[in-house]
C-alpha positions in Angstrom: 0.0 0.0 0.0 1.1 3.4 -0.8 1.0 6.1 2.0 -1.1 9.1 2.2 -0.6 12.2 2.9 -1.4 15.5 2.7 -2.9 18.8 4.5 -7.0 18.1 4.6 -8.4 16.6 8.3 -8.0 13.0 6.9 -4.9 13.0 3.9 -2.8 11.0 6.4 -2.9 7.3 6.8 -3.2 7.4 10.8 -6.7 9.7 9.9 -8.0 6.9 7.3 -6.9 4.1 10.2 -9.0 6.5 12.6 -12.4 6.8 10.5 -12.2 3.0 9.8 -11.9 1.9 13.6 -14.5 4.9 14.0 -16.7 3.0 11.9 -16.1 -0.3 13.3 -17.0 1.1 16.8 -20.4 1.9 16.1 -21.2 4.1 19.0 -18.4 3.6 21.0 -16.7 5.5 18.4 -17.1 8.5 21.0 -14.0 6.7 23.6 -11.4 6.8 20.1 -13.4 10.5 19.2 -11.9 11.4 22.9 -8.9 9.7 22.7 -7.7 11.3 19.7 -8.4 14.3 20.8 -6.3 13.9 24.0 -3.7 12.8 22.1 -0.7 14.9 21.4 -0.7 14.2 17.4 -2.2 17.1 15.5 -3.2 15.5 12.3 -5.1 12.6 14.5 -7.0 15.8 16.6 -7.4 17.5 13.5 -8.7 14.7 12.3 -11.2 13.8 15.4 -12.3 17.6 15.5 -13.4 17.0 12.1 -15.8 13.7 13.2 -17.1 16.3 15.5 -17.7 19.4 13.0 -19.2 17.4 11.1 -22.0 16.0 13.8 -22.3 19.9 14.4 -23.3 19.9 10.5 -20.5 21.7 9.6 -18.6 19.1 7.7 -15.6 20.4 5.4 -17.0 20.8 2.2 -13.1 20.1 0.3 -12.2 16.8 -1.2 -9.4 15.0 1.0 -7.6 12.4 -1.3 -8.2 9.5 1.7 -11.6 10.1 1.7 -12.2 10.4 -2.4 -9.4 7.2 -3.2 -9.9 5.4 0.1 -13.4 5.3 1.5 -15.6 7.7 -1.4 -17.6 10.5 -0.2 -17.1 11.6 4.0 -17.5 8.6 5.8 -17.6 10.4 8.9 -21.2 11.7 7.6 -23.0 8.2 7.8 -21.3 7.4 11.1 -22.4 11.2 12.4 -25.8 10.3 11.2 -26.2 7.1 13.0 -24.4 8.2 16.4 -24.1 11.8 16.4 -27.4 12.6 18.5 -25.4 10.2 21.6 -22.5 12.8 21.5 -21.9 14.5 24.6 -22.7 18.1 25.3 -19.4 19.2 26.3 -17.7 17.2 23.6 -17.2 20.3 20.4 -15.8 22.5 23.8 -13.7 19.6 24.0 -12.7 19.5 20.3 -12.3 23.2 20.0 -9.7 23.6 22.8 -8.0 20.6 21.0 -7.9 21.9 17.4 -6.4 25.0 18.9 -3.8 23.4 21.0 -3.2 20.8 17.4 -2.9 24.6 15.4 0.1 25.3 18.0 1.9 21.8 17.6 1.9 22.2 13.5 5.7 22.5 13.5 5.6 18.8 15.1 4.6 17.5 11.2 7.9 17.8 10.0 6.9 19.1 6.4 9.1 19.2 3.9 7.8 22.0 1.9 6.3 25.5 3.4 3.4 25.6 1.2 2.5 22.2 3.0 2.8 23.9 6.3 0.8 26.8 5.5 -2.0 25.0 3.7 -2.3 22.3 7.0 -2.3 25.7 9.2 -5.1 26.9 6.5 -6.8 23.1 7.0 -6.5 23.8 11.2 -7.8 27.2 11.4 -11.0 25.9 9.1 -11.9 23.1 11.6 -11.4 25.6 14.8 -13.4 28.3 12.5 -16.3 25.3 11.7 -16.2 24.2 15.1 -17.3 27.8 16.1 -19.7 27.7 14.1 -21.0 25.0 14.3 -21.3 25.4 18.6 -23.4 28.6 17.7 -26.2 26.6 15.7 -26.4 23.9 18.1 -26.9 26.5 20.7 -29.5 28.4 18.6 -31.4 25.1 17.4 -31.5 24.2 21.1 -33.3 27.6 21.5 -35.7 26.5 18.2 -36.3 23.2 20.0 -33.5 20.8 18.4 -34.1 21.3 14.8 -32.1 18.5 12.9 -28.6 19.4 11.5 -29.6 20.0 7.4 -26.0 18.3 6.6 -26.1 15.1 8.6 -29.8 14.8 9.4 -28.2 14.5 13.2 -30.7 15.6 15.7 -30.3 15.5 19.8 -32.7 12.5 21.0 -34.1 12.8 24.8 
């Protein structure tokens, strides 16, 4: 097998490894979600903050080569579908603080080439930005009574 990787939340082989177990887990996905996102790798936080942004409903919208080559379309989406309404509360806070500590550790990657660098720091700052946003809706759906996220279809059950 060839390795991937690149600057989008899931271009690296440890983020394609991640979404597979993630879809293995079924809803137990949330303890490797967690995990990930204490760990001290930023591509695997990136890539966990990304699971999360996209439960929010604010899923990146770019083409990451593992997920176009290696699984098709997002296949954090279906997971987030099935399982995203059993996500904790305080788990985007949780994600957020982590994609910001992950945009700190970017000179950990080791690229090779500056335009990588800047284009992963452009890939960070989108998932803390998402994340953001993405916290704002839930809290103004919760207001509107928990309408379901138009993106995943991922609504909070009693």
């Amino acid at each position: 097998l060839v390795g991937v990787w690149g600057v989008g939340p899931f271009d690296n082989d440890g983020a394609a490894d991640f979404l597979a177990f993630l879809t293995e887990a079924g809803p137990d996905g949330w303890n490797l979600i967690r995990e990930e996102l204490n760990s001290r790798d930023p591509e695997m936080i990136i890539a966990a903050a990304e699971v999360v942004a996209t439960v929010l409903g604010v899923a990146s919208r770019r083409d990451d080569r593992t997920l176009n080559f290696a699984m098709g379309r997002n296949r954090a989406a279906p997971w987030a579908k099935r399982y995203g309404w059993s996500m904790s509360r305080s788990l985007p806070g949780v994600a957020l603080k982590a994609a910001k500590r992950a945009a700190r550790l970017t000179h950990t990657i080791g690229w090779t080439k500056p335009e990588s660098a800047r284009k992963w720091d452009q890939t960070a700052a989108s998932v803390i930005r998402r994340l953001e946003l993405g916290m704002r809706k839930r809290t103004i759906e919760s207001w509107q009574g928990g309408a379901a996220s138009a993106s995943t279809g991922v609504s909070r059950r009693p």
